[in-house]
Structures are given as C-alpha cells and as structure tokens.
C-alpha positions in Angstrom: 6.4 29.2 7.0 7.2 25.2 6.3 8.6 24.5 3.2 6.7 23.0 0.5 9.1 19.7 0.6 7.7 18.9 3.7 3.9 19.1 2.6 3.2 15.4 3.3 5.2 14.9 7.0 2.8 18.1 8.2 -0.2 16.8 6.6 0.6 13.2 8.0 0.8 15.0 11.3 -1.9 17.1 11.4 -4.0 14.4 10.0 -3.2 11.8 12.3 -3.4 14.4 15.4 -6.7 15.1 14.6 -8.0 11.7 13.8 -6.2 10.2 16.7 -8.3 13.3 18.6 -11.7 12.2 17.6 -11.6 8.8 17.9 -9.7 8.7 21.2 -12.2 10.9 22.7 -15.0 8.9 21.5 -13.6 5.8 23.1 -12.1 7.4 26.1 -16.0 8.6 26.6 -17.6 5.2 25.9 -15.1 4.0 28.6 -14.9 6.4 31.1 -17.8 8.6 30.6 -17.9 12.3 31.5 -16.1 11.6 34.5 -14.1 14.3 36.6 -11.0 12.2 35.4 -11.9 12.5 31.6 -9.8 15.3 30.2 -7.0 14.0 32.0 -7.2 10.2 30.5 -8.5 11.6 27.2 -5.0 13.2 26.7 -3.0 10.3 27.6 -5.1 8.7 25.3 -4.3 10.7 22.7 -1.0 10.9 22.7 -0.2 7.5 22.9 -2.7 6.6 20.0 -1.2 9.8 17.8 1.9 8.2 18.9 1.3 5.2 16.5 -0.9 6.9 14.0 1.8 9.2 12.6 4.1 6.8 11.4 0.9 5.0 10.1 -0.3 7.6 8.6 2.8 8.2 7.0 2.8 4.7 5.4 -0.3 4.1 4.6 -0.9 7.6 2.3 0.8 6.5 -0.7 -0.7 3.7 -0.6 -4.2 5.1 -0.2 -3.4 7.0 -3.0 -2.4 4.5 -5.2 -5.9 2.6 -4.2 -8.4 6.2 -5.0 -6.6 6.7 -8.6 -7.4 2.8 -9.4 -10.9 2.8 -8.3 -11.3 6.3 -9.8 -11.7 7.4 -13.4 -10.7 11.1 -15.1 -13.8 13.1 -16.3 
C-alpha cells in the first residue's frame, strides 16, 4: 500500500489519467473517427495530454479547493 502522505500526488494522477483518457478519446474520435489507426493515435494522445495534466492537476487542486469552500456554506 501508498502511504497516506502521498494521498494528493496519487489522486492528482489518477485523476488526471483518467480525465486526460476521456477527453483525448473523445477528441481523437471527432478527428480521426473509428479508424483502423484509432487506438494507436488515441494513446499517443493520451499520453502526451496526461503529460501536461498531471502537473496541472497538481496546481490547480488547492486552488479548486479554496474556490468550493468560498462558494459553499456548512449545514
């Protein structure tokens, strides 16, 4: 198992694999269509959009954070 300290770097990388999953797809689709090719330029898709979304990801939490607990209110 992963230590606990490291809770945010795994859910910055799991989020931004994921998301960086989806939406490359979608766009490699839109581009390409359902092409022989389009597993094949899906992944290099992917991993050069996860690429940049990790560190992204990685910066932009805390301050997506900060934003939900400003625009939210305890109950």
């Amino acid at each position: 198992m992963i230590p606990k300290k490291f809770a945010p770097l795994l859910f910055g990388l799991i989020l931004s694999g994921l998301m960086s999953l989806l939406v490359s797809g979608i766009a490699t689709l839109r581009a390409a269509g359902l092409s022989p090719a389009f597993t094949g330029l899906w992944a290099g898709a992917w991993l050069t959009a996860w690429l940049f979304a990790f560190p992204v990801v990685l910066l932009v939490a805390p301050l997506a954070r900060k934003a939900v607990e400003r625009l939210t209110t305890p109950r």
